[in-house]
C-alpha positions in Angstrom: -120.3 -62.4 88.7 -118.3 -64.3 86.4 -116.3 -63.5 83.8 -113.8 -64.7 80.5 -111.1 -66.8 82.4 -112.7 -67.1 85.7 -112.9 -71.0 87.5 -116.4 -72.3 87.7 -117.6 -74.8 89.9 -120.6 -76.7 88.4 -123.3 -78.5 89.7 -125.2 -81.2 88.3 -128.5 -82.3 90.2 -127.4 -80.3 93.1 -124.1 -82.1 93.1 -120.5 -80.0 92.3 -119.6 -82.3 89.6 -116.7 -80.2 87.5 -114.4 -77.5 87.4 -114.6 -75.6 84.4 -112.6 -72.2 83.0 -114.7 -69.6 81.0 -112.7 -69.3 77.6 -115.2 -66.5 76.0 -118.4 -65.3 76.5 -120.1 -64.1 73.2 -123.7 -62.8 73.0 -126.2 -64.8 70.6 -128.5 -63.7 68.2 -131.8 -63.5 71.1 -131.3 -60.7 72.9 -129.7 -61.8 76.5 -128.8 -64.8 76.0 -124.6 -65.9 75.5 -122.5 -68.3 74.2 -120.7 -69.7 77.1 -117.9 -71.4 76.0 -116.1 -73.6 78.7 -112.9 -75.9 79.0 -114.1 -78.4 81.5 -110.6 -79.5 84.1 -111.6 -83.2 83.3 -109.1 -85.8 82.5 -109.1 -85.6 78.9 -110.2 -81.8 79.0 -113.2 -80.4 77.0 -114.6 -77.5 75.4 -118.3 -77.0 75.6 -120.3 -74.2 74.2 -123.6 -73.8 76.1 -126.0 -70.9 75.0 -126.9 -68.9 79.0 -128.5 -65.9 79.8 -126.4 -63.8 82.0 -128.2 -64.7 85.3 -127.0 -68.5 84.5 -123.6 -67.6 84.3 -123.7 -66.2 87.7 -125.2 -69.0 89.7 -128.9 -68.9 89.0 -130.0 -72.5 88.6 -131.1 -73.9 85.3 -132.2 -76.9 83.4 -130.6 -79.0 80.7 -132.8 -82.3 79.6 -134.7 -81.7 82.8 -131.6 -82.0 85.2 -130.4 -79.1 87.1 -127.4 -77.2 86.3 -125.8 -74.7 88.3 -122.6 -72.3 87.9 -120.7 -71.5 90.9 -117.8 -68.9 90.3 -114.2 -70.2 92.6 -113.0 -67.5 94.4 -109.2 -67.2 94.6 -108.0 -67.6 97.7 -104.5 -66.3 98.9 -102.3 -68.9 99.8 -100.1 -67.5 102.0 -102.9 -66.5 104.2 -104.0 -70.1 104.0 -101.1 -71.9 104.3 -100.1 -69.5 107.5 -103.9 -69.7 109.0 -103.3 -73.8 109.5 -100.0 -73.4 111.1 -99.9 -74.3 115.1 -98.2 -70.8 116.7 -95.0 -72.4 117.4 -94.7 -73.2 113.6 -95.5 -69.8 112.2 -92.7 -68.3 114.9 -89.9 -70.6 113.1 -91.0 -69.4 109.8 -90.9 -65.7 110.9 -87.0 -66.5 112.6 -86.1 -68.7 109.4 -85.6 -71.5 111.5 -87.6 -74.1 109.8 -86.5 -77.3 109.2 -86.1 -78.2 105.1 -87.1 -81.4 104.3 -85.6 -82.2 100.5 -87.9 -84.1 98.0 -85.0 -87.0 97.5 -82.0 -88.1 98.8 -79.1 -86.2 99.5 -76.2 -88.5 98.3 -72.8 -88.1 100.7 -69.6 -86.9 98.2 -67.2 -89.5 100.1 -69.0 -92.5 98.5 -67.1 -95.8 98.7 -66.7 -97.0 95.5 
């Protein structure tokens, strides 16, 4: 079931096209139907307002100008779980010592530069 603020996967033509966040959820003036508004995670990002009943919001397919549309709710997944589940056993044993190896994102510069 999703909800204000939840991550939604949508599907255009059976296709995941788009994430999109739910900003609000406000009923509209038919009796079970909602105004879904969305910010859609595209590059420029963009609010939508599409008017569901509350079985579309929670993945039963639907139609808009004869295509199919489908919502499909992201479940947040724990990412230390994750990251630890794709680690080789010999990798997850240095991180539970502490002896990992740190790996900085630039350069280290040496303090007895010539100059």
């Amino acid at each position: 079931m999703a909800f204000e603020n939840d991550v939604v996967l949508i599907y255009f033509e059976d296709q995941p096209a788009t994430f999109a966040r739910i900003e609000s959820i406000d009923p509209d003036i038919k009796r079970d139907w909602y105004h879904v508004t969305l910010l859609l995670l595209t590059i420029p990002v963009q609010t939508v307002t599409w008017i569901l009943r509350r079985a579309y919001i929670n993945g039963t397919p639907f139609t808009m100008n004869g295509k199919s549309v489908r919502l499909e709710k992201v479940e947040k997944v724990d990412s230390k779980f994750e990251t630890k589940a794709q680690l080789n056993p010999s990798e997850k044993e240095k991180i539970k010592n502490g002896n990992g190896t740190i790996i900085p994102f630039r350069k280290i510069e040496s303090k007895n530069k010539d100059m």
